[in-house]
C-alpha positions, 0 to 999 in steps of 0.5 A, a space after each residue: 200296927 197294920 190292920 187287917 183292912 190296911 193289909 188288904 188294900 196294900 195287897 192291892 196297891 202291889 205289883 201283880 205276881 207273875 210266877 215263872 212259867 216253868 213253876 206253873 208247869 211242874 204245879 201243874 204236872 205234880 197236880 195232875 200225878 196225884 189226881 191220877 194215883 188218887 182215881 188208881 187207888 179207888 179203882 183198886 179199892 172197888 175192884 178188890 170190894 168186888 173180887 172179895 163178894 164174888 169168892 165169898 159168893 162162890 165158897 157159899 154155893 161150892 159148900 152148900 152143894 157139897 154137902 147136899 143142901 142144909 140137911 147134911 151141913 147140919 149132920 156133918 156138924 153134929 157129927 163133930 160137936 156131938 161127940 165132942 172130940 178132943 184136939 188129938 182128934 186126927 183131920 180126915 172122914 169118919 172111919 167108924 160108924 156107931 149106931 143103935 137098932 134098939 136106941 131106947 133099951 135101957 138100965 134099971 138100976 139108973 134111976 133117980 133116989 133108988 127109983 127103978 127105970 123101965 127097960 126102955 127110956 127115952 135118955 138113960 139108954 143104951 145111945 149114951 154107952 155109944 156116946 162115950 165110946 165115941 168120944 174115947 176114940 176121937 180122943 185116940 184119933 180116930 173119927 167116928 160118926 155116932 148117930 143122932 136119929 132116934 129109931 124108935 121115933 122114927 117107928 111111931 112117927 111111921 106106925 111100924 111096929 118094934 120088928 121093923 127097926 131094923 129096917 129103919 136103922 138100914 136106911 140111916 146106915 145106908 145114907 151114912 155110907 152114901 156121904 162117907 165112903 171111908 166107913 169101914 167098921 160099924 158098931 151096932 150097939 145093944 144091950 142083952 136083956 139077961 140077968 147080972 150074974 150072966 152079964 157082969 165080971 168081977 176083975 180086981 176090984 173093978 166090974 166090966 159088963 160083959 159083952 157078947 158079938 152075934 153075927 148073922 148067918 144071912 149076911 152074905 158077908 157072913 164070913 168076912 162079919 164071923 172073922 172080925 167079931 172072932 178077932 175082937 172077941 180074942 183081943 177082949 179077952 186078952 186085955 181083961 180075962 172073961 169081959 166077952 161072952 164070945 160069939 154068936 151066930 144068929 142061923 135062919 133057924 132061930 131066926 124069926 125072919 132072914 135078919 142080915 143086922 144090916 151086916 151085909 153092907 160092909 164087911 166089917 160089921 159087928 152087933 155087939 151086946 154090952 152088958 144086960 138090963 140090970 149093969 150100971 152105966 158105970 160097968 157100961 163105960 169100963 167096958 167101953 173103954 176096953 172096945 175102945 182099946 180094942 178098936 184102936 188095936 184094929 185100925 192100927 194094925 189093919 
């Protein structure tokens, strides 16, 4: 048997091969093709890399000046996270605005191991009635932005007293209508400082606290505010007997100073009392759920 040393010089010894001609052109052409589908495809591979970067690029620039810069990207997802909507929550702008002029008026009979709060509290307050109301509309599908700033810091913060609320929950309205032009019911939701006799219903086996619309005879909208707080009113009242108080003008007389409430900047807006100092949260959020109800009734048939 050969070795591999004997192999080679063989080799050697044969006759040089000489390839037809016509092999080594097609070699050559068949060569040639592939180098030029190999450069076809990198060149596709960069050029698609580069296409990719320049779109995100421009997504990234379209949708930070859409919204305005970090700010309102922020507010326009904790619009959505905040309330926690439901997957019936329907696409689209926010339709209804829920806010608090007086966000830290609260309810005593909420404390820890029967302790009594005070009628201001920085967490148990009135912000988590307009939380759940929220809430029970996304899940009806109807969007809603229910606002995050605190009003009474933003007092402190600038050295205002607790008459000027009012004024700082102007601005947060104002901005609210500035990036959502579809707006076109707001709630300002309080609650009364009057005892429970007055604020609760007792209905079956279940108890509502009561609510009261007041309406501002200042608001040049005072029409258009007076005839929407009405219409809920008899709404409320058909669903559950004696829940609301009715309504209330406000008239300049009784009035320290012209308060419009902020319900000169739409038509529909509506200060709403739900309940008083001494309701439960429990009382609070059944009556939610009948606004909610409410409020559902309204859009529908708008």
């Amino acid at each position: 048997m050969q070795n591999d040393k004997e192999i080679v010089e063989l080799i050697k010894e044969a006759y040089p091969l000489e390839p037809r001609k016509s092999f080594v052109t097609e070699t050559q052409q068949t060569l040639m093709k592939s180098a030029r589908r190999m450069n076809r495809r990198k060149r596709i591979k960069h050029l698609s890399l580069a296409a990719l970067g320049f779109a995100l690029c421009v997504t990234a620039s379209s949708w930070f000046l859409f919204f305005d810069g970090g700010a309102k990207l922020n507010r326009s997802f904790s619009t959505f996270f905040d309330n926690e909507p439901s997957a019936g929550i329907s696409a689209g702008e926010p339709y209804v605005y829920i806010y608090h002029t007086h966000n830290q008026e609260s309810f005593t009979p909420e404390g820890s191991s029967g302790e009594v709060i005070e009628e201001k509290h920085e967490a148990k307050n009135i912000s988590v009635v307009g939380n759940r109301l929220s809430n029970l509309l996304n899940e009806k599908g109807i969007n809603t932005i229910h606002e995050q700033k605190n009003v009474s810091q933003t007092l402190e913060e600038r050295g205002w007293t607790f008459a000027d609320s009012y004024k700082i929950s102007r601005e947060y309205f104002t901005e609210t209508l500035e990036d959502h032009k579809n707006i076109e019911l707001a709630l300002d939701i309080h609650r009364d400082s009057r005892k429970k006799d007055e604020t609760t219903l007792k209905s079956g086996n279940k108890q509502y606290a009561r609510i009261v619309f007041i309406v501002s005879s200042s608001s040049s909208r005072l029409e258009e505010n007076l005839e929407l707080a009405k219409l809920f009113n008899e709404k409320l009242e058909r669903k559950v007997p004696g829940i609301s108080r009715g309504v209330l003008v406000k008239s300049k007389e009784n009035l320290q100073e012209q308060n419009t409430y902020n319900q000169d900047l739409i038509d529909q807006v509506l200060l709403v009392n739900v309940g008083g100092v001494e309701n439960t949260l429990e009382e609070e959020y059944r009556t939610a759920k009948v606004l909610a109800e409410v409020i559902k009734e309204y859009i529908e048939n708008k």
